[in-house]
C-alpha positions as CSV (number, residue, x, y, z in Angstrom):
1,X,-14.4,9.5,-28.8
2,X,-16.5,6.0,-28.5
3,X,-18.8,6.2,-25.7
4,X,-19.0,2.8,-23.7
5,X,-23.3,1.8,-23.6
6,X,-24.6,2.5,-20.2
7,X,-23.4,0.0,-17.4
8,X,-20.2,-1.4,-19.6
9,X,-18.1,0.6,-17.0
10,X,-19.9,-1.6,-14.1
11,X,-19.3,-5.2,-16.1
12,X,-15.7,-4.2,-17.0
13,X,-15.0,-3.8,-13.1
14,X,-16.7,-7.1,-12.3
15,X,-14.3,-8.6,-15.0
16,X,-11.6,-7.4,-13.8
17,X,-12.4,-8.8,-9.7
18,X,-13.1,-12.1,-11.1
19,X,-9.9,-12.0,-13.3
20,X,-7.8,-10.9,-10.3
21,X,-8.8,-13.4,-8.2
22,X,-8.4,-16.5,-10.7
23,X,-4.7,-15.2,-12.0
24,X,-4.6,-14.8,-7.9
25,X,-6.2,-18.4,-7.2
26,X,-3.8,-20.2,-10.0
27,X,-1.0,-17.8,-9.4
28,X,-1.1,-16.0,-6.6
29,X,1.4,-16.5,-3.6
30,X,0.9,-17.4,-0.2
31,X,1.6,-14.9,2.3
32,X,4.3,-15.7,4.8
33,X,2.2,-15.6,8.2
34,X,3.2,-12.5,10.8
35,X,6.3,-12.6,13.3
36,X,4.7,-12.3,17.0
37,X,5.4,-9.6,19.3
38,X,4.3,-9.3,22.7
39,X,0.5,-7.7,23.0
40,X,0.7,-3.8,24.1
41,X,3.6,-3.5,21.7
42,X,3.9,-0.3,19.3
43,X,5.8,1.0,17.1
44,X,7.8,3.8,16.3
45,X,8.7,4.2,12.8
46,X,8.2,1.9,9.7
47,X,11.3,2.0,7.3
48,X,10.2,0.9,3.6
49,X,12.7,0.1,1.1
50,X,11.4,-0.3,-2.1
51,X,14.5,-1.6,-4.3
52,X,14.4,-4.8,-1.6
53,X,10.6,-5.0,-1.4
54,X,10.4,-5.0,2.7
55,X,8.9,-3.2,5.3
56,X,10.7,-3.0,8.9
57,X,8.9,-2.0,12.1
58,X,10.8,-0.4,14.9
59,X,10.2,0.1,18.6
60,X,13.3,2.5,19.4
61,X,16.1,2.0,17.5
62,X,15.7,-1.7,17.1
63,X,14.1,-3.7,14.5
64,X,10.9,-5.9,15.7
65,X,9.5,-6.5,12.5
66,X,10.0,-7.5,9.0
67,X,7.8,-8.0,6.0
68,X,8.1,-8.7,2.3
69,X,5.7,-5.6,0.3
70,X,4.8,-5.0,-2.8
71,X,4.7,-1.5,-4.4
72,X,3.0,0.4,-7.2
73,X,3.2,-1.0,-10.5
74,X,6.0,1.4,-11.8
75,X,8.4,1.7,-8.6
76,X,11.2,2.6,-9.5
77,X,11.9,6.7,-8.5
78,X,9.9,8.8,-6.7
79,X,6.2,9.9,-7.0
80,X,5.3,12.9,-9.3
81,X,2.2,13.0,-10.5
82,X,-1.0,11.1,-10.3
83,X,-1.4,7.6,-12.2
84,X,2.7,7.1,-12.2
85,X,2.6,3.5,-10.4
86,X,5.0,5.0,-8.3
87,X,5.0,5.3,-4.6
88,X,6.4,8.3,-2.7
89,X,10.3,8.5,-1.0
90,X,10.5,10.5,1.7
91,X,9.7,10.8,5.6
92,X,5.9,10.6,6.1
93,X,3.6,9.9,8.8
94,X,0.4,7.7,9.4
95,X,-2.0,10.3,9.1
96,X,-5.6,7.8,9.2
97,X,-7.1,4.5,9.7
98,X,-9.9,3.1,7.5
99,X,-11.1,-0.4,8.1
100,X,-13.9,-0.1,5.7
101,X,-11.4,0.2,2.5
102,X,-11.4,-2.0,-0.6
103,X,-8.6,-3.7,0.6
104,X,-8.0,-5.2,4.3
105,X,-7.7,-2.3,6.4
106,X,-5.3,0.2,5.4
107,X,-3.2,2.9,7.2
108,X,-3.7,6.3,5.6
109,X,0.2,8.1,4.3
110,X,0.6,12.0,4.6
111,X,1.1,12.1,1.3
112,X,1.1,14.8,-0.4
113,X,3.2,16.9,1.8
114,X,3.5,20.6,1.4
115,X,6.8,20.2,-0.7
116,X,5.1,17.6,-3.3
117,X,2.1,19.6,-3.7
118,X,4.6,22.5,-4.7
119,X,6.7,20.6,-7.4
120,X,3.5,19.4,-8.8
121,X,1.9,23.1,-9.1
122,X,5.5,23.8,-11.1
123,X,5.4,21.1,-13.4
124,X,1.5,21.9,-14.0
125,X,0.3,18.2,-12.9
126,X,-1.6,16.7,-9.6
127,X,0.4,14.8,-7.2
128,X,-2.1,12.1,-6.7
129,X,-2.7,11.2,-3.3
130,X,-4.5,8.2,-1.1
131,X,-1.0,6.7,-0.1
132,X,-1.7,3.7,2.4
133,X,-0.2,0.6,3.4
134,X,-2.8,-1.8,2.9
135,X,-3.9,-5.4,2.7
136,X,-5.5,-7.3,-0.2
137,X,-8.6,-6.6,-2.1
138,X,-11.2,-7.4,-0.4
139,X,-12.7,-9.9,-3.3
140,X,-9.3,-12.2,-3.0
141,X,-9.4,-14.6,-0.6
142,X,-8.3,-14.2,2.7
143,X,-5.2,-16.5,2.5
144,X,-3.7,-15.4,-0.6
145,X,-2.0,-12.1,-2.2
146,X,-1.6,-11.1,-5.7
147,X,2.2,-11.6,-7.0
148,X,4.7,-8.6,-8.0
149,X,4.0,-5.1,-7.7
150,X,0.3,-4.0,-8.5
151,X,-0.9,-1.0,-6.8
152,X,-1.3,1.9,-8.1
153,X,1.5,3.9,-5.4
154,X,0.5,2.1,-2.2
155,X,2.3,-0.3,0.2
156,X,0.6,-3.6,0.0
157,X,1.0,-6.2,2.4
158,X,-0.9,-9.8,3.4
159,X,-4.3,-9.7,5.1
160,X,-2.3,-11.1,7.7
161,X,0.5,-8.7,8.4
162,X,-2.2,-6.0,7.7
163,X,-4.2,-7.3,10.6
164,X,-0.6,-6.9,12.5
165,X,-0.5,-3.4,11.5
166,X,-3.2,-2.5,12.5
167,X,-2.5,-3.5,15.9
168,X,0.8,-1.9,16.2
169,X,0.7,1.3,14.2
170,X,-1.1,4.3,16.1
171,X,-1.8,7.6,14.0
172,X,1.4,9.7,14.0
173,X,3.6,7.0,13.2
174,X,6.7,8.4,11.0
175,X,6.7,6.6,8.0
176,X,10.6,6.7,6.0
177,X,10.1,5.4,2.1
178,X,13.2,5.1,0.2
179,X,14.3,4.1,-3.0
């Protein structure tokens, strides 16, 4: 095995912010900006569907809120193991908050649950965790988010809608993710 000389790790990551936010500054998109609800308003379950790419916010049984997502880098099926690209199907809740994350804001996913952990033990791999819906990395700027599906198993939204979120989604929020 090559070893890498001491601090190559460190200039590799500072390559790779500054090439994310040129491909993001030449091809980035610009985020739709965030439907309006009326201030006080929760919700009560956020419905992802990942083969059309949106997120829909729900007070009761009616939709308040749409938004366009993208997903981890391999999407298609269901999580099983760390460093698939894939994020989780299934019912979840919003089980943390973390505004100090390296992207803007992010709302913490119960994932693993009890049943993923399980499967994961039988097929002798980890599950992976840190599930969140989050914004954009926090080196991009403000007003633009990275094209296609990038994370690595997370819900990514704009700075934007994150900010939105973050106002309406209180810990305990059900969470249904589905192919």
């Amino acid at each position: 095995m090559t070893r890498l000389p001491r601090g190559a790790g460190l200039v590799l990551a500072a390559g790779l912010v500054v090439a994310l936010v040129l491909w993001a500054l030449l091809w980035g998109a610009r985020p739709p900006a965030p439907e309006a609800l009326p201030a006080g308003t929760t919700l009560d379950l956020l419905r992802i569907d990942k083969s059309d790419r949106m997120l829909t916010g729900f007070v009761g049984e009616v939709p308040v809120l749409r938004m366009g997502i993208a997903l981890g880098f391999a999407p298609e099926g269901d999580k099983r193991r760390e460093g698939d690209g894939k994020t989780p199907e299934g019912r979840f809740h919003i089980d943390r908050r973390n505004e100090n994350s390296a992207y803007h804001l992010s709302l913490g996913i119960d994932y693993p649950r009890a049943e993923d952990r399980a499967r994961a033990a039988a097929e002798g791999v980890d599950p992976g965790g840190d599930i969140f819906i989050h914004g954009q990395p926090n080196a991009l700027p403000d007003a633009l988010a990275l094209p296609g599906d990038w994370t690595a198993g997370c819900i990514a939204v704009s700075n934007a809608q994150m900010r939105q979120l973050w106002e309406l989604v209180p810990i305990g929020t059900p969470v249904e993710i589905f192919p």
